[in-house]
C-alpha positions in Angstrom: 144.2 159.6 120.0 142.6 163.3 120.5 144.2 164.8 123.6 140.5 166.6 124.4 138.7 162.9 124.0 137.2 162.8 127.6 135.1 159.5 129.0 132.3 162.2 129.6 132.4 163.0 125.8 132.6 159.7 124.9 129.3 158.4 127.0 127.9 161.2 125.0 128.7 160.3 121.7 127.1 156.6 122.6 124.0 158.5 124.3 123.5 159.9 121.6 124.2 156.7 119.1 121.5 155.0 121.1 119.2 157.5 121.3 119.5 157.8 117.3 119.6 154.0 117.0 116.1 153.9 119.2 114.3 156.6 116.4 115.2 154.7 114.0 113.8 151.8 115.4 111.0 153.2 116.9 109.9 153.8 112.4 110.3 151.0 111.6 108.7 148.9 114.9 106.0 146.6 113.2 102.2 146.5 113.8 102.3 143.3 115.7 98.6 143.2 116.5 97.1 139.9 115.2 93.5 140.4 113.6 90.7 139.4 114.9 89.4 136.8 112.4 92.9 135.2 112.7 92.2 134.9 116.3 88.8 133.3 115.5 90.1 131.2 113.3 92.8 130.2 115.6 90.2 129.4 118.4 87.8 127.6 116.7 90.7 125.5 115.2 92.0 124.7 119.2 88.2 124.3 119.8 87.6 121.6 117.1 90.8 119.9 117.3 89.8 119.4 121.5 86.4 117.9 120.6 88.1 115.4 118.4 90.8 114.4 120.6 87.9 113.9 123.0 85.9 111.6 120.7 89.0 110.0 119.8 90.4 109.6 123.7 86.4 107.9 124.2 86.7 105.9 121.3 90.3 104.8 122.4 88.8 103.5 125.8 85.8 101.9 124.0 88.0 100.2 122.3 90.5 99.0 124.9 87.4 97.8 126.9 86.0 95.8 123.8 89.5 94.3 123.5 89.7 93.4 127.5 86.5 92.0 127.5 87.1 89.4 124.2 90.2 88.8 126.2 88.5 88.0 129.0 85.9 85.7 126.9 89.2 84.2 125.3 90.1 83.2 128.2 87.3 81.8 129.9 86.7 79.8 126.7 90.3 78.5 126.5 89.3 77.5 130.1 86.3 75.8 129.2 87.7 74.1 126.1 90.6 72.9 128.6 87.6 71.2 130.6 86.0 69.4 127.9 88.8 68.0 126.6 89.5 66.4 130.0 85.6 65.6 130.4 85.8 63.7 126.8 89.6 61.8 127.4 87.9 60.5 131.5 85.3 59.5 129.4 87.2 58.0 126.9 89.5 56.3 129.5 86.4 55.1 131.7 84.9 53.1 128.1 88.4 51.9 127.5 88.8 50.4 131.5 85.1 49.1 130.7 85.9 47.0 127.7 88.7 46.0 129.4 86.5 44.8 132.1 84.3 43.3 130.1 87.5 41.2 128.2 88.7 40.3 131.3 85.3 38.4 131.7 85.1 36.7 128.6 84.8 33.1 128.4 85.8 32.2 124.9 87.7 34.5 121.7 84.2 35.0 119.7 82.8 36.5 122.6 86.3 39.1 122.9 85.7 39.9 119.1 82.3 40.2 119.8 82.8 42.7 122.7 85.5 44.8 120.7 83.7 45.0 117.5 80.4 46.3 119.8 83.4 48.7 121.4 84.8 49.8 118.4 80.7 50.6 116.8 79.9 52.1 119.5 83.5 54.5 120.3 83.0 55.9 116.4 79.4 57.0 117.5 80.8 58.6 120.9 83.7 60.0 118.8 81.4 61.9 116.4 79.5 63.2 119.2 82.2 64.4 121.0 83.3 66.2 117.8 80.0 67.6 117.7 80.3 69.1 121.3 84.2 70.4 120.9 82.5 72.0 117.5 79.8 73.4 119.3 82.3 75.0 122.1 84.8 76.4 119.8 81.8 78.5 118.0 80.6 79.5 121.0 83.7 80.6 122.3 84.6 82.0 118.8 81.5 83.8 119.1 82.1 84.8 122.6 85.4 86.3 121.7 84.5 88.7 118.5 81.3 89.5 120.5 82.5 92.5 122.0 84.9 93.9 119.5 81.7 92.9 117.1 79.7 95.4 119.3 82.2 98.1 119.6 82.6 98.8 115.5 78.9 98.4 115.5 78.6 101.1 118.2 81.5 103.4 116.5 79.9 103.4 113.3 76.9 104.2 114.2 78.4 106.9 115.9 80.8 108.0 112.9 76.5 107.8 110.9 75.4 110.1 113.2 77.7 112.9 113.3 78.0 112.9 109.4 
């Protein structure tokens, strides 16, 4: 070590490193401006990709209330299917306690046959028109169920028509 080397002279010496080291930086500090058509750029960018989020948040909840409302058809069709399956099997089970009525009345075995065979012509007609009215429920409730989805891609792509 130097025998003159005083703290003074060295907080000196790294006054004037720093003040040296600041010049130098000071030259070659950067112009960090950002132009203006970035800028623009950059704002209408933010601005477009807001408006589409938006149309896309609506379009979201459009479609989450078409889907809750064809769940809320599903279910009030599963409901009344439920219904007219029990309707049809009281029905059923009403004609079946009637023939057996009727059986339990007969005098002779001809006039059993008779009333089973006029059972049995008359269930297959009853059986096709309850087939007719399940058939007729399940396409309404079919129809009741896409209805509002149905709606909501109409409404969507008239919407996507428009804004091209």
């Amino acid at each position: 070590m130097n025998a003159t080397y005083s703290p003074q002279d060295a907080a000196e010496q790294a006054r004037e490193a720093f003040r040296k080291g600041a010049e130098q930086f000071e030259k070659l500090s950067l112009d960090t401006t950002v132009p203006e058509s970035v800028r623009a750029l950059a704002e209408k960018t933010v601005t477009q990709t807001r408006e589409a989020y938006e149309k896309g948040k609506d379009a979201l909840e459009e479609a989450v209330d078409a889907l809750e409302r064809s769940f809320d058809a599903a279910g009030q069709g599963a409901t009344a299917f439920n219904r007219k399956l029990i309707d049809i099997a009281q029905r059923n089970l009403n004609s079946g306690f009637d023939l057996a009525k009727s059986l339990a009345g007969a005098k002779n075995l001809a006039e059993i046959v008779e009333l089973q065979s006029a059972f049995l012509r008359h269930q297959f007609d009853v059986f096709a028109n309850q087939a007719s009215e399940i058939r007729a429920l399940t396409t309404k409730i079919a129809a009741d169920t896409s209805e509002p989805i149905k709606a909501q891609v109409t409404r969507s792509l008239d919407t996507i028509r428009k804004s091209s």
